[in-house]
C-alpha positions, 0 to 999 in steps of 0.5 A, a space after each residue: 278265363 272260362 274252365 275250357 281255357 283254364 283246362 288247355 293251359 293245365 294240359 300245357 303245363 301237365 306236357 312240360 315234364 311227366 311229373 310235377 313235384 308236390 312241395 311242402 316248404 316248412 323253411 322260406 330259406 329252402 324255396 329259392 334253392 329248391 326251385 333252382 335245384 328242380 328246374 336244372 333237373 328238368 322239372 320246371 313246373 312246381 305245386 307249391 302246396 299251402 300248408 305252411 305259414 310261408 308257402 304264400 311267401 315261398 311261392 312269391 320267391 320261388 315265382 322268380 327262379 329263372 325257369 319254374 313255373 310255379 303253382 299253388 296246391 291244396 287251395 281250398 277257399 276264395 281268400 287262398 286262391 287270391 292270394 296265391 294269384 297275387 304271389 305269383 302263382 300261375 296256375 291252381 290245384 285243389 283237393 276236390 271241386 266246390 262251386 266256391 273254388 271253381 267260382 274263384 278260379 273264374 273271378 282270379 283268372 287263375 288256370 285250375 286242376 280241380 281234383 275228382 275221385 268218382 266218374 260222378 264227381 269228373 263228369 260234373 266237372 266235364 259238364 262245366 268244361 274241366 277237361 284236365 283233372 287231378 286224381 286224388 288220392 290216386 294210389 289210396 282210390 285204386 290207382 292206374 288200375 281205377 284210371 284205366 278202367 275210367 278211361 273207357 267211358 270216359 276218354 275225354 278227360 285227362 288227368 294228372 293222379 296225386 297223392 301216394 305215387 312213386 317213382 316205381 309206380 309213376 311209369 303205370 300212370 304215365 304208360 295210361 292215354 289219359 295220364 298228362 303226367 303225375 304230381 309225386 312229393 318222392 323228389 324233394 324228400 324232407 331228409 334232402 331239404 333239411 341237408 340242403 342237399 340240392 344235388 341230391 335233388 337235382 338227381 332225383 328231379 333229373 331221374 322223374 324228368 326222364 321217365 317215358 311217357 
């Protein structure tokens, strides 16, 4: 899968929903009723990011929810991204973008939403084929404002931003041309996870699904 192929199929993704939810999964008991709870939200696309012992794990179970199309986040190296794939993982997200990491995503196959902060940074990998990027940390770097103004030498990459995003500030990025959606942890909050409050969280998933874009 070239970078060009990879980018389409993350703009395809990034269209399902305006956001997709950012998971740290501490718990493998709460990943099935997690993805049940965000795909009958209308949220099926999931970053499941791997910063647990058993985020491998939960995304394997969370690959089999009927209805969630499951990624792996924070993929930092080779030996993540081949294991991710082996999961069940259907796409890719990584904080930054290293030859080791865009190397990977070729040799696995595996559709990757590189992350850039500098218009240098994005035009290097615009130049590769990455035409859909992840912005991060979007809020911390200057928010839709900063996206705003790189969409004027830039308009031909998109961008799902990450990192610090609410759901009072989501409607700026997704109001933006060059925003597909954003990625927000705010829909599964750790007191609903600990609750196993999943209706909660269907409610929450439910609200960001229905935010205009």
């Amino acid at each position: 899968m070239t970078p060009a192929e990879q980018s389409q199929h993350a703009l395809n993704l990034c269209q399902i929903a305006p956001v997709i939810p950012v998971l740290v999964i501490n718990d493998i008991a709460q990943a099935v009723p997690l993805a049940q709870a965000l795909v009958a939200g209308g949220l099926p696309v999931l970053e499941i990011t791997l910063r647990t012992d058993c985020a491998i794990e939960a995304i394997r179970a969370m690959a089999e929810v009927d209805g969630a199309v499951v990624g792996a986040g924070t993929v930092l190296d080779g030996r993540q991204m081949e294991a991710a794939r082996e999961a069940g993982a259907r796409f890719a997200v990584s904080p930054g973008a290293t030859p080791t990491i865009l190397d990977a995503a070729r040799l696995n196959n595996m559709p990757l939403l590189p992350g850039a902060q500098t218009c240098s940074e994005i035009m290097a990998l615009l130049e590769q084929g990455y035409s859909v990027q992840k912005f991060f940390p979007a809020e911390a770097i200057g928010g839709a404002a900063a996206l705003k103004s790189i969409a004027g030498p830039l308009p031909q990459v998109t961008f799902c931003p990450t990192g610090g995003i609410t759901p009072e500030r989501a409607p700026d990025y997704l109001s933006l041309p060059n925003v597909a959606c954003v990625g927000g942890s705010w829909i599964a909050p750790k007191a609903a996870l600990d609750a196993a409050d999943w209706q909660a969280i269907t409610e929450l998933a439910r609200d960001a699904a229905s935010l205009p874009r």
